[in-house]
MARGU-160707 format. One record per residue (C-alpha): residue in one letter; x, y, z. Coordinates in steps of 0.25 Angstrom, whole numbers. Last residue first. Layout:
BEGIN
SITE   aa      xx      yy      zz
SITE    A       X       Y       Z
...
***
This chain:
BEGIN
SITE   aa      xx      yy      zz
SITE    X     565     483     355
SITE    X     550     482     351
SITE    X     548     474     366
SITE    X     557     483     374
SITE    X     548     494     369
SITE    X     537     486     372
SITE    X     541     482     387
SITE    X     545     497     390
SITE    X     530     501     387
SITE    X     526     491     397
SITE    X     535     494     407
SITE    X     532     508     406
SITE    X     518     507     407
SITE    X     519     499     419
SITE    X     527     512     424
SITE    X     516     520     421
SITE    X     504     513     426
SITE    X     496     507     418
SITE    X     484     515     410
SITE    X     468     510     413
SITE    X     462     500     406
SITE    X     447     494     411
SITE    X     442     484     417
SITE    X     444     471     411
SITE    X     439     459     419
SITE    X     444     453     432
SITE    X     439     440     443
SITE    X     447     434     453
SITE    X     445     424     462
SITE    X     451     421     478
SITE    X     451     407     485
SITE    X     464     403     479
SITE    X     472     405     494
SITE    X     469     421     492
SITE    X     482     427     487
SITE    X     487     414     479
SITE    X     473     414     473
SITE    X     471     426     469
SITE    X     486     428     463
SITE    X     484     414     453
SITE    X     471     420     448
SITE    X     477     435     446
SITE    X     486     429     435
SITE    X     487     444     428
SITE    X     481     453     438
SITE    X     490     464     436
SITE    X     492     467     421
SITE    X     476     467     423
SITE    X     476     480     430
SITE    X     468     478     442
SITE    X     453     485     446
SITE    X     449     479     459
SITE    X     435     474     466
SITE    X     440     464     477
SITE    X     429     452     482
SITE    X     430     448     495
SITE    X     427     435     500
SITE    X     422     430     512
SITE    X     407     428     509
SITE    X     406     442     503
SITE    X     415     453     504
SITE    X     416     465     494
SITE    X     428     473     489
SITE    X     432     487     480
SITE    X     439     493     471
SITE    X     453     488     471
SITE    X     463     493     462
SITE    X     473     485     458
SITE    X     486     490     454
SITE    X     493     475     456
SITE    X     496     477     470
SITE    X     482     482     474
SITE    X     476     468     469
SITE    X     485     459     477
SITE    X     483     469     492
SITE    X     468     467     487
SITE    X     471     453     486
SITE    X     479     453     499
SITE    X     469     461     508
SITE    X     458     453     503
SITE    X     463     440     507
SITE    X     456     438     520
SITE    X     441     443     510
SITE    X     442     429     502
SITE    X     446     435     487
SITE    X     436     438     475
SITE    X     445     447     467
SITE    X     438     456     457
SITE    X     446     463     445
SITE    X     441     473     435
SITE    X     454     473     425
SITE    X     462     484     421
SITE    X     467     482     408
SITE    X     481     493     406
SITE    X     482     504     398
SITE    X     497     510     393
SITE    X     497     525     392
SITE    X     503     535     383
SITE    X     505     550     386
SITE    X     501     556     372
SITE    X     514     557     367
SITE    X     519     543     364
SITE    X     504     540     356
SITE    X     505     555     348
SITE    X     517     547     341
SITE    X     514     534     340
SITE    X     500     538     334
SITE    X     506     546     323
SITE    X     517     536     319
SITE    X     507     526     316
SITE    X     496     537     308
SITE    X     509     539     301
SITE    X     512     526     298
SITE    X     496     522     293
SITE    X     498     537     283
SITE    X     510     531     277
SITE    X     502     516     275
SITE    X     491     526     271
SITE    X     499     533     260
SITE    X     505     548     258
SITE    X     515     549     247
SITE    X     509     554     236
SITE    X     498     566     242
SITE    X     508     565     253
SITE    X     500     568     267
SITE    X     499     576     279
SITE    X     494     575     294
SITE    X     483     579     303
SITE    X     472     576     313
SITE    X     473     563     315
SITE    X     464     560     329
SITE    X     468     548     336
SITE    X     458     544     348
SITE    X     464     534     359
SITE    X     459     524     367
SITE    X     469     514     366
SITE    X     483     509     360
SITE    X     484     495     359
SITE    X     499     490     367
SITE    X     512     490     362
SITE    X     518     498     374
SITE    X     520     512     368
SITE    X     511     512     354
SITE    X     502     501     354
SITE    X     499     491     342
SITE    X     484     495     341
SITE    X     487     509     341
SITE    X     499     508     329
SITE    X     488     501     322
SITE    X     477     512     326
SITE    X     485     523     321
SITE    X     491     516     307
SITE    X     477     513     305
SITE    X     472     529     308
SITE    X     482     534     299
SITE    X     478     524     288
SITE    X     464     528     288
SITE    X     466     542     288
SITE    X     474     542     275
SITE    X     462     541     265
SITE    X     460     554     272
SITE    X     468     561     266
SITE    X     479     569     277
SITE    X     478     584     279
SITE    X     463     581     272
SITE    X     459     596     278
SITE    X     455     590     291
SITE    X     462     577     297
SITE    X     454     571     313
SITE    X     453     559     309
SITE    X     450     553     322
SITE    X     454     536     326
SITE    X     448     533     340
SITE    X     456     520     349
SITE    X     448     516     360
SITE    X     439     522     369
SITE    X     442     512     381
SITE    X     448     520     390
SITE    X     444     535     385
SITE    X     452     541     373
SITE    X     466     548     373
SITE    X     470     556     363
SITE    X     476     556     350
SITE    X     480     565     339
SITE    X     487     563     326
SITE    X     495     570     315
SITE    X     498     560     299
SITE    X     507     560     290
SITE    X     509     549     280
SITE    X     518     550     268
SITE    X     526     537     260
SITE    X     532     540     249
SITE    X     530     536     234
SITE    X     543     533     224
SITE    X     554     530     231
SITE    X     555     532     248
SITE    X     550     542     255
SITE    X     543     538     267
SITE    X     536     547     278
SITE    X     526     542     288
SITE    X     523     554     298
SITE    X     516     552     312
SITE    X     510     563     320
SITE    X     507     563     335
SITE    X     497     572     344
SITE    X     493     569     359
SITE    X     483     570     368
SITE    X     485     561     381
SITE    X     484     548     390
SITE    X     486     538     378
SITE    X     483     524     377
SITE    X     489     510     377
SITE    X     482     496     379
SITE    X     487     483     387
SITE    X     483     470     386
SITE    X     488     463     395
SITE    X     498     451     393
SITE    X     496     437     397
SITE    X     510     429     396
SITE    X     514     422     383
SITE    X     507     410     378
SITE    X     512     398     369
SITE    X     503     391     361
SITE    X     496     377     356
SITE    X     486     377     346
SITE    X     478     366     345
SITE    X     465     373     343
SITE    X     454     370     353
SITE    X     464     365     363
SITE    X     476     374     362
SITE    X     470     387     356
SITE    X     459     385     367
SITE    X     468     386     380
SITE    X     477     397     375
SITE    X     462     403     373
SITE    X     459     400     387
SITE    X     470     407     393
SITE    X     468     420     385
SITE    X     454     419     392
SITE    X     460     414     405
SITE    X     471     426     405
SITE    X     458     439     401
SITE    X     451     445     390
SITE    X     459     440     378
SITE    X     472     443     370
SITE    X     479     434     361
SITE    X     493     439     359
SITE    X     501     432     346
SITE    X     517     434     348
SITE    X     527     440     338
SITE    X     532     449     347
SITE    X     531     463     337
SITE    X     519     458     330
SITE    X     510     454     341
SITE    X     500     447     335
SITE    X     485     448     341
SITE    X     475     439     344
SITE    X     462     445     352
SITE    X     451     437     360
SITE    X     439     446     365
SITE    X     433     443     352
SITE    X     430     429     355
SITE    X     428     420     345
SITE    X     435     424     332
SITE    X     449     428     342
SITE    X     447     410     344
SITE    X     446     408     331
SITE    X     459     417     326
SITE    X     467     411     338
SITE    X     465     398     333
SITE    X     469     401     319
SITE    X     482     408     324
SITE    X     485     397     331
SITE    X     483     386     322
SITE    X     494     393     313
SITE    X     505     393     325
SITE    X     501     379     331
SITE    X     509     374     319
SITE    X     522     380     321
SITE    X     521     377     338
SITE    X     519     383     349
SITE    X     510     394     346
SITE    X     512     408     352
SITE    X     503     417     362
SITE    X     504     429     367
SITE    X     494     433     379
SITE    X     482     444     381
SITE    X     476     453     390
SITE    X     464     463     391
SITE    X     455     459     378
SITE    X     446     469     374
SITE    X     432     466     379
SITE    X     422     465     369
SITE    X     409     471     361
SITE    X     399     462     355
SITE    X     392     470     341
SITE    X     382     477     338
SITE    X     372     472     328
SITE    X     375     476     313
SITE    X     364     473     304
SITE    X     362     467     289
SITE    X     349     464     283
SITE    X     350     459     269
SITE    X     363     452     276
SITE    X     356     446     288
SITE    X     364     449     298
SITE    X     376     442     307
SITE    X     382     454     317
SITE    X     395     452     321
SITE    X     400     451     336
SITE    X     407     440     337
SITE    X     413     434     322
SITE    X     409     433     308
SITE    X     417     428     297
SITE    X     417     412     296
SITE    X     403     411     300
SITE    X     401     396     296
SITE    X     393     391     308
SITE    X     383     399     317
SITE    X     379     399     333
SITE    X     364     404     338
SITE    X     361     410     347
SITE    X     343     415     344
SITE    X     336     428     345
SITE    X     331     428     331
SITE    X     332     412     324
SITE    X     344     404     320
SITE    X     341     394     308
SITE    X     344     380     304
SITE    X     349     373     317
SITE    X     362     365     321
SITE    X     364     362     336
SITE    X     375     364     343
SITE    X     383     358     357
SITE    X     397     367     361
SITE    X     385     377     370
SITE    X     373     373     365
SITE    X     373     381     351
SITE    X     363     379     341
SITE    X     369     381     328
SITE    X     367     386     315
SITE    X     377     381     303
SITE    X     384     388     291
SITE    X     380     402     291
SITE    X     385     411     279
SITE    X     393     423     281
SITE    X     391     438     274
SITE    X     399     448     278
SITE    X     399     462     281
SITE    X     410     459     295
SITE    X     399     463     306
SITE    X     387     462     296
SITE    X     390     448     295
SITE    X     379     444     283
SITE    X     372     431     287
SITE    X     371     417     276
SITE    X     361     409     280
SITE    X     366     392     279
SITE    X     360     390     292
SITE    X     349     398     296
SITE    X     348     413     301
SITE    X     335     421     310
SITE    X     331     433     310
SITE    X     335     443     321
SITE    X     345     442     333
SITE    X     353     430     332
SITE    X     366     428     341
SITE    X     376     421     336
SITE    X     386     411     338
SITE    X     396     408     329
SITE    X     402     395     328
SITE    X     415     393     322
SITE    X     421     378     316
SITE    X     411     367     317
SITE    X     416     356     326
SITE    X     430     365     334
SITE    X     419     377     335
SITE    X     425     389     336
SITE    X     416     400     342
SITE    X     410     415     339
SITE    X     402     421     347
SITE    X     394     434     345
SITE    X     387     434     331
SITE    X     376     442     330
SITE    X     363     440     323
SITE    X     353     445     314
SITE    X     344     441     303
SITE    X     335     449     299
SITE    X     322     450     305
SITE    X     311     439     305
SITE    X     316     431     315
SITE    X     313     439     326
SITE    X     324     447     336
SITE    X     323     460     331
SITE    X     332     467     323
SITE    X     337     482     325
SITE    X     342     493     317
SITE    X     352     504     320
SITE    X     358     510     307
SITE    X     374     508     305
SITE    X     368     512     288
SITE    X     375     500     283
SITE    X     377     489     293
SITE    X     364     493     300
SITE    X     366     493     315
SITE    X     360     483     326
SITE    X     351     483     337
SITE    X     343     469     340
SITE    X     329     472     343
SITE    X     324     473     358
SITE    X     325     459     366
SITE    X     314     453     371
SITE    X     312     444     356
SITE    X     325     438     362
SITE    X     320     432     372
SITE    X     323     441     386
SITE    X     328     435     399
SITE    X     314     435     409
SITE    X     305     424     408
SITE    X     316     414     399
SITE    X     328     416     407
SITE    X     320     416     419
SITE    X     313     403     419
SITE    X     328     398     415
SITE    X     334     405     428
SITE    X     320     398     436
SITE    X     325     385     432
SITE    X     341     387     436
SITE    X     338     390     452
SITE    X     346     376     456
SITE    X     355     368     448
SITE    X     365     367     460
SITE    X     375     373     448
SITE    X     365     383     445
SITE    X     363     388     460
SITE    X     352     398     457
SITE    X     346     412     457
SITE    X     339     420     450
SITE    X     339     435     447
SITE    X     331     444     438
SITE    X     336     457     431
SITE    X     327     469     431
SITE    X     328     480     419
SITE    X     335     475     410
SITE    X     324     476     399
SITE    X     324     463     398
SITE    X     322     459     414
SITE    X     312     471     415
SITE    X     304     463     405
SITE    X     306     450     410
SITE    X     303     454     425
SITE    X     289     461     418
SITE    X     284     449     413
SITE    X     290     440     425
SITE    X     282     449     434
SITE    X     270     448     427
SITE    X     270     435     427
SITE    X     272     432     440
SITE    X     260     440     443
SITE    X     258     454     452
SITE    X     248     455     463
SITE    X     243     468     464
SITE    X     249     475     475
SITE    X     248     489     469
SITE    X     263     493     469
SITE    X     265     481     463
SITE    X     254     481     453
SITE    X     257     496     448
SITE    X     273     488     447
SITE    X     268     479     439
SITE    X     262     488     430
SITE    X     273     498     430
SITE    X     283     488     426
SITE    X     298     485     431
SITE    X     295     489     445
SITE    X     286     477     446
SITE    X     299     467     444
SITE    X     307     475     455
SITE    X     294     476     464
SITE    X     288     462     460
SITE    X     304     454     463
SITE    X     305     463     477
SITE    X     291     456     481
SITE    X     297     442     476
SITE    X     310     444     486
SITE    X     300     448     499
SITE    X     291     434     496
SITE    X     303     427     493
SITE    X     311     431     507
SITE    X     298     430     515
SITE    X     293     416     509
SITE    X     308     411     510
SITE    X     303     402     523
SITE    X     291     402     519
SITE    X     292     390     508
SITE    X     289     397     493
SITE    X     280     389     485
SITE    X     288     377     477
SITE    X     293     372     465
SITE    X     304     361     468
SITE    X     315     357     459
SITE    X     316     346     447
SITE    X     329     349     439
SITE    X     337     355     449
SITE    X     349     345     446
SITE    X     351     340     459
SITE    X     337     335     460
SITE    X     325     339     469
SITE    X     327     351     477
SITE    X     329     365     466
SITE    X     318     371     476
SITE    X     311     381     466
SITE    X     302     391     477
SITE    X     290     399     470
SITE    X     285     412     472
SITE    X     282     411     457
SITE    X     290     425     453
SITE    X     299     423     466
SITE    X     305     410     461
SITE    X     312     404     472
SITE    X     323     397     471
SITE    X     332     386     475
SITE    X     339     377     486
SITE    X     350     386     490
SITE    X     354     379     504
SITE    X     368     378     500
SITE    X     370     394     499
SITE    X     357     399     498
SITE    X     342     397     501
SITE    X     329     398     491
SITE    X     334     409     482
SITE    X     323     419     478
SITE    X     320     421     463
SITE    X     318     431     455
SITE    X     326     442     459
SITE    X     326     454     452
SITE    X     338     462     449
SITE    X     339     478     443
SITE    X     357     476     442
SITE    X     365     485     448
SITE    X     376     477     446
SITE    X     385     476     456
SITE    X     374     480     470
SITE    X     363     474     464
SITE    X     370     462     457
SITE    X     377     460     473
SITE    X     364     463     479
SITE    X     358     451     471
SITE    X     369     443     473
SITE    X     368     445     490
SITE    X     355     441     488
SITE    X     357     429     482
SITE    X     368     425     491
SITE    X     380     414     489
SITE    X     388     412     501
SITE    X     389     396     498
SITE    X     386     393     484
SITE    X     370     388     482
SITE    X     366     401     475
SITE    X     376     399     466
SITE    X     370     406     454
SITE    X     362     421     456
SITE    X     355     423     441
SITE    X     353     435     434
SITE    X     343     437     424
SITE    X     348     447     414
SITE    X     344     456     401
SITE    X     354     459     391
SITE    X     357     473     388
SITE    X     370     472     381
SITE    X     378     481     390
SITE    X     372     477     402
SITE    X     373     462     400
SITE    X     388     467     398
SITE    X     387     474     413
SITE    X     381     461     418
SITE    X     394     455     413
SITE    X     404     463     420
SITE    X     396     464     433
SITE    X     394     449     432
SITE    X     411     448     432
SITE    X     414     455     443
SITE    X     406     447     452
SITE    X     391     450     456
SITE    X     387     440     468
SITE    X     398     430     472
SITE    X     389     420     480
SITE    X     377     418     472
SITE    X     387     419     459
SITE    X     380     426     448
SITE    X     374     422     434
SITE    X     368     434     425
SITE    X     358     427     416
SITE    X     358     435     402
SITE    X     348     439     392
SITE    X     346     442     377
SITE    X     361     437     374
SITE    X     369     441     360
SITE    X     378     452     368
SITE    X     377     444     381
SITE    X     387     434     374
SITE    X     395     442     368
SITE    X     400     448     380
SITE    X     399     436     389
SITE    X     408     427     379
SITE    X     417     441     379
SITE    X     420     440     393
SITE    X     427     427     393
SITE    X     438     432     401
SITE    X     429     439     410
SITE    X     427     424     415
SITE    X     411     422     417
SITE    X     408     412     404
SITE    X     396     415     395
SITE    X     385     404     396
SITE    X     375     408     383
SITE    X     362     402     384
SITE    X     351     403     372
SITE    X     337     399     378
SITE    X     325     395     368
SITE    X     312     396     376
SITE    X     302     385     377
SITE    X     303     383     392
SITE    X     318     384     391
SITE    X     327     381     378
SITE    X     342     379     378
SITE    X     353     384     369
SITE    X     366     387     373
SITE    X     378     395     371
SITE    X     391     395     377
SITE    X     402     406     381
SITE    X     415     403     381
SITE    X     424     402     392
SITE    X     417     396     403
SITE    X     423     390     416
SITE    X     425     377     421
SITE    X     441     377     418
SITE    X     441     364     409
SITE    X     426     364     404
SITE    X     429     379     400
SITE    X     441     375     392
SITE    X     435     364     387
SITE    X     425     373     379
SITE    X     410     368     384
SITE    X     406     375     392
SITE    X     389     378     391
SITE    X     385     363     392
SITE    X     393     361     405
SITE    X     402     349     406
SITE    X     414     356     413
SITE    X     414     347     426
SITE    X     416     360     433
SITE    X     405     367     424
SITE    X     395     356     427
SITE    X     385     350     415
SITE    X     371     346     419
SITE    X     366     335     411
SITE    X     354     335     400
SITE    X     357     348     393
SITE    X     349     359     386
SITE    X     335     354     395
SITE    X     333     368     399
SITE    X     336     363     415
SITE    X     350     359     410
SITE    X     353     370     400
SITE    X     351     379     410
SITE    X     358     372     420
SITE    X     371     373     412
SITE    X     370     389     410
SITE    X     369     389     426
SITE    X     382     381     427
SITE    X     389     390     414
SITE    X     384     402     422
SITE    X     389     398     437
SITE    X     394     410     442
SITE    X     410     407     440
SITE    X     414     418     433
***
């Protein structure tokens, strides 16, 4: 949060020749926000893509926003990326957050340069940075560039490929700067930085490496040829630095997006699965394969109703083709192509291999399917998300807001999958659930602005799961006679309890045909509805494997609606006696607090079953690593800055769930049967 993406991102767009004036996030007239909601509270909410082209290369930007809130705009969005800048604080180091999103970048293979912003900020350290990504992430780095002065003296950088100072002194804008050799008072400290650059560098290539050893004098451009390979293979990772909002260090970032981030011809074939035969097959990224793309945002539009943005891999598509959704085995025709710059478009003809590109008149596709070519149909994997951890009720005001409401919330749960609406049948209330209070806070915020609808909400409410703790066996009979044809189901279970996480397993464990299996299918609905619903608290029921194993039938009688009961009453009754449990989200937490009011925050956290792990000190704060129970931490922001006189922060994320304690459980389980009563 906070690192100065969006600022950097404008920069971009400035020296590329994208935009004329520099935009401020606190003013709020960057190119890259452009909801209100963002220009309002100076923060980033959706993610933004933009077009810009540097030395003759094409350069698709995606700015993503830093809250956790918003995580699923960072999820999808390195998914469909080639290459990622990793932005960090000068000051602040590795926060909570970077470790999070460095470990996505892991799980997708994307290469990364990382870039040290606010070098100009007072106790801000490139050193200390570099330690702090050593130390957190355990990342391979190589630094690139030498930092001429911190704090208010930073001035620029050196390039220690070219052993060249860049003086950002002639306007405010960092336009013009000076080129220049580098002056002897950071002669020593360049000199001994560039020597540690060859050996890491060299280390990556046996040839290099011969010549190191050797002596032999190694060119830049050998260097830069083997940086880029090991920065592909993510192997090394090269760091800048800068002061984006001081305009200063932002030339040599663009130099380095196109010398060492992969195009998309670096990138090994696309993998995916044959719709049929669930074969492996790949695609390269030329425009002479079959077309492939994969859809990963999608977004209303108040001029041109839905856009959706995708990602081609192979071939190419034009306006007016029709595709073939491999996802949902449907065809869908493309109205218009566009050229996203941020909320700005342009209208083109075709979309070419390795290019972003957003679509009108897709009414059936949504984030994570796979758009093919229909002779030549493949499935590429799809984007997985969070599952939300809290949510809110929430009711119209008024007759007529009701049917705008239910249409609003159906686009808004179409654009981010991390967004669920539910009913509540027993209440009577509609719960929207999300990743965290400002992101529920932000929708309420959209369904009155974008859409008109005005709405009451009820308290935040955490979303809760249910589990068992033992083997146990149940057996659930449905038996109705009434005239004519009878009702007969019969069925016998186990369950046991899976790993955190695992889910809920269905097993169908019949011999003998004791129960037709035309039947299993209805058992196995009736189970997972009754799961979904809850069983002691009202809560989804998790990580649970269900094994039928026996039962009986009626050769007239028996029906699936009889056999769905049964399978019902089977899982209520081997739920009660397997020891149940009620989980609770526990969330990663970090307080940055200045260190004379450590012993009350960590006094705070311990109060509300926090458990700390660990602190560090810098500059006069001290940052608190805890694990907390989210129930806990409801409306931190207003207790931080009460116990620290406003100058303490916050940051949490979904951890993991672990059971409540047993009285809490109690008064949960209590609150439901009062609430059924």
């Amino acid at each position: 949060i906070d690192g100065g993406k969006t600022t950097t991102t404008e920069r971009l767009l400035f020296y590329t020749g994208n935009i004329h004036k520099i935009g401020s996030v606190d003013e709020g007239t960057t190119t890259t926000d452009s909801m209100i909601q963002e220009r309002e509270r100076g923060i980033t909410i959706q993610s933004a893509c933009v077009t810009t082209f540097w030395k003759n290369y094409r350069i698709n930007i995606i700015d993503t926003p830093g809250h956790v809130d918003f995580t699923a705009e960072v999820e999808r969005s390195l998914r469909v990326l080639d290459g990622a800048i990793m932005i960090f604080d000068g000051n602040a180091g590795v926060q909570a957050q970077s470790e999070t999103v460095w470990r996505q970048a892991d799980k997708y293979q994307v290469p990364r340069l990382a870039y040290v912003n606010k070098m100009d900020k007072i106790g801000a350290s490139f050193q200390a940075t570099l330690e702090s990504i050593k130390q957190k992430l355990h990342a391979p780095i190589v630094p690139v560039v030498y930092p001429i002065g911190e704090e208010h003296d930073f001035m620029g950088v050196i390039d220690l490929m070219e052993m060249k100072m860049i003086i950002y002194d002639k306007d405010e804008e960092g336009m013009e700067f000076t080129v220049k050799d580098v002056t002897p008072e950071y002669l020593e400290a360049a000199t001994a930085a560039r020597a540690v650059m060859v050996e890491k560098i060299a280390g990556e290539d046996e040839a290099l490496m011969e010549k190191f050893l050797g002596d032999q004098e190694i060119s830049v451009a050998e260097l830069k040829a083997v940086l880029r390979r090991a920065t592909i293979n993510r192997k090394l990772f090269p760091v800048y630095c800068g002061a984006s909002w001081r305009n200063k260090g932002i030339h040599p970032l663009l130099d380095a997006i196109v010398d060492y981030l992969p195009s998309p011809l670096d990138i090994p074939p696309t993998q995916g699965f044959d719709v049929v035969t669930n074969e492996v097959i790949s695609r390269k990224s030329e425009n002479q394969e079959p077309f492939s793309g994969l859809l990963f945002k999608v977004q209303s539009d108040p001029h041109v109703g839905t856009l959706s943005y995708v990602r081609i891999y192979s071939g190419t598509v034009k306006t007016g083709q029709e595709v073939y959704n491999s996802t949902k085995q449907k065809s869908e025709r493309i109205g218009r192509l566009l050229l996203m710059h941020a909320d700005k478009r342009e209208g083109i003809e075709e979309g070419y291999a390795g290019e972003i590109i957003a679509c009108i008149g897709l009414k059936e596709s949504a984030t994570g399917d796979t758009l093919c070519d229909k002779l030549h149909p493949i499935s590429l994997s799809p984007i997985q998300f969070s599952e939300p951890v809290i949510s809110l009720s929430i009711e119209p005001e008024t007759a007529d807001d009701q049917e705008k409401m239910g249409a609003a919330l159906n686009r808004l749960s179409s654009e981010d999958p991390t967004f669920r609406v539910s009913y509540n049948h027993e209440t009577g209330q509609t719960i929207i659930a999300g990743m965290g209070e400002l992101y529920l806070e932000i929708i309420v915020d959209r369904l009155k602005r974008e859409f008109g609808v005005n709405v009451k909400t009820g308290a935040p409410q955490v979303a809760y799961r249910e589990t068992i703790s033992t083997n146990a066996e149940g057996e659930g009979k449905y038996i109705h006679q009434s005239g004519g044809h009878g009702q007969y189901g019969h069925c016998k279970i186990r369950i046991e309890p899976k790993n955190r996480g695992e889910g809920v397993e269905f097993v169908n464990a019949i011999k003998g045909g004791v129960i037709p299996a035309n039947f299993i299918p209805a058992i196995e609905k009736g189970i997972r509805e009754t799961l979904t619903k809850g069983i002691i608290a009202g809560y989804p029921c998790t990580d649970i494997k269900v094994s039928v194993y026996d039962g009986s039938y009626h050769e007239v009688d028996s029906s699936e609606a009889a056999f769905k009961l049964a399978g019902s009453y089977a899982i209520k009754d081997a739920f009660i006696q397997a020891n149940p449990l009620i989980l609770e989200p526990i969330m990663k937490f970090e307080v940055a607090t200045p260190s004379e009011f450590l012993g009350t925050v960590i006094g705070d956290l311990s109060s509300r079953r926090g458990q700390v792990g660990g602190t560090t000190e810098a500059f006069g704060f001290t940052t608190v690593a805890a694990t907390v129970p989210l129930e806990a931490v409801r409306g931190y922001a207003t207790v931080i800055r009460s116990l620290t006189q406003g100058r303490g922060s916050f940051y949490m994320e979904p951890s993991h769930y672990d059971p409540v304690p047993r009285d809490i459980q109690e008064k949960l389980t209590i609150k439901t049967t009062d609430k059924k009563e």
